[in-house]
ZAMARGU-4260 file (C-alpha; in steps of 0.2 Angstrom, whole numbers, plus 5000, padded with zeros to 4 digits):
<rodrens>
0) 5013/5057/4968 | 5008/5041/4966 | 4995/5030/4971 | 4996/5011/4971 | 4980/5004/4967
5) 4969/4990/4966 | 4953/4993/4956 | 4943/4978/4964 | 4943/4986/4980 | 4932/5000/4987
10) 4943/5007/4997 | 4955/5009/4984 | 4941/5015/4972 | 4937/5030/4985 | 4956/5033/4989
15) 4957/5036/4969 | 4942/5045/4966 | 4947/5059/4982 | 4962/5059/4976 | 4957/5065/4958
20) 4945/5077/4967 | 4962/5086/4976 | 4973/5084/4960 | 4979/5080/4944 | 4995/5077/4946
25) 4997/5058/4950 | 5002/5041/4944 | 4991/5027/4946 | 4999/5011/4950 | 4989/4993/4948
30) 4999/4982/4959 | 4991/4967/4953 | 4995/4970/4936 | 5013/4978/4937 | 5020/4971/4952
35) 5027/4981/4966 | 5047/4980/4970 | 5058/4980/4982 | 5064/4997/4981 | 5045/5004/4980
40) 5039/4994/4997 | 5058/5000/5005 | 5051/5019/5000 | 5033/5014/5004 | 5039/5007/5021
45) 5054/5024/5024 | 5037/5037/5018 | 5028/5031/5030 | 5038/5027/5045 | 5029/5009/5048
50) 5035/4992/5050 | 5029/4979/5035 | 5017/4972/5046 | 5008/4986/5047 | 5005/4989/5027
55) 4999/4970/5026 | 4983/4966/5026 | 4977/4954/5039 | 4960/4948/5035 | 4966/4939/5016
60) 4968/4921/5018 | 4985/4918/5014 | 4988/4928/5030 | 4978/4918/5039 | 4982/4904/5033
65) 5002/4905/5033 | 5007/4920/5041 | 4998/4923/5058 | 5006/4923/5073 | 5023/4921/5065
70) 5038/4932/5065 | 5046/4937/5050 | 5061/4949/5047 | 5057/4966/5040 | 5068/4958/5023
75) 5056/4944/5026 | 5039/4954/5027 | 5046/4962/5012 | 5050/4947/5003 | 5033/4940/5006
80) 5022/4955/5002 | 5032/4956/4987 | 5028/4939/4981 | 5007/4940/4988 | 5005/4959/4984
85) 4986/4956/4988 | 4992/4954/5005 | 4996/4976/5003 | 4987/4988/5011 | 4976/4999/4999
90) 4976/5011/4995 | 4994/5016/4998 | 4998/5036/4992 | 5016/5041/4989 | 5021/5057/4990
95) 5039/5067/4989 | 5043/5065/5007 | 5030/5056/5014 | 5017/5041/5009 | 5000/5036/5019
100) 4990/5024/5019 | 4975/5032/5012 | 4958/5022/5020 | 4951/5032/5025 | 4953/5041/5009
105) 4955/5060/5021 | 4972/5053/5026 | 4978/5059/5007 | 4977/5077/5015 | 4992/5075/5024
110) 5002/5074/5008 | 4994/5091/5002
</rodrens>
């Protein structure tokens, strides 16, 4: 499993710390710091069967600023989160055939 992870974020933080209370057996990935690719947001998307709108995160500025209310390809939406990966949901919980996005942090379960 793997969890991509912002540390500034409480949500994230909880995400983490439940998912250390059900398992060991994880990566942790800081998106901020190593940035996320195409492939990992193509899986992130396939995992959990959403459309890249739905992992973006509304409420950041550079969505309100530039994005709202404009429609964007799914190559697009990728292209974009790729390049603004504060715009991610968080936290995000990849498992081996299906991924969550895990706030609240019980969502992880589904992956168990």
């Amino acid at each position: 499993m793997k969890i991509f992870h912002n540390p500034r974020c409480k949500h994230s933080r909880a995400g983490l710390d439940y998912l250390k209370s059900k398992t060991d057996s994880f990566e942790v990935r800081e998106y901020l710091k190593e940035p996320i690719t195409t492939d990992e947001l193509k899986e992130i998307l396939l995992k959990t069967n959403l459309d890249p709108l739905a992992i973006v995160r509304p409420q950041e500025d550079y969505f309100k600023k530039f994005l709202k209310g404009k429609n964007f390809t799914n190559d697009e939406w990728i292209r974009i989160i790729k390049e603004n990966p504060k715009l991610l949901q968080r936290p995000i919980v990849v498992g081996k055939l299906k991924a969550v996005l895990a706030n609240p942090p019980e969502e992880i379960d589904k992956l168990m």
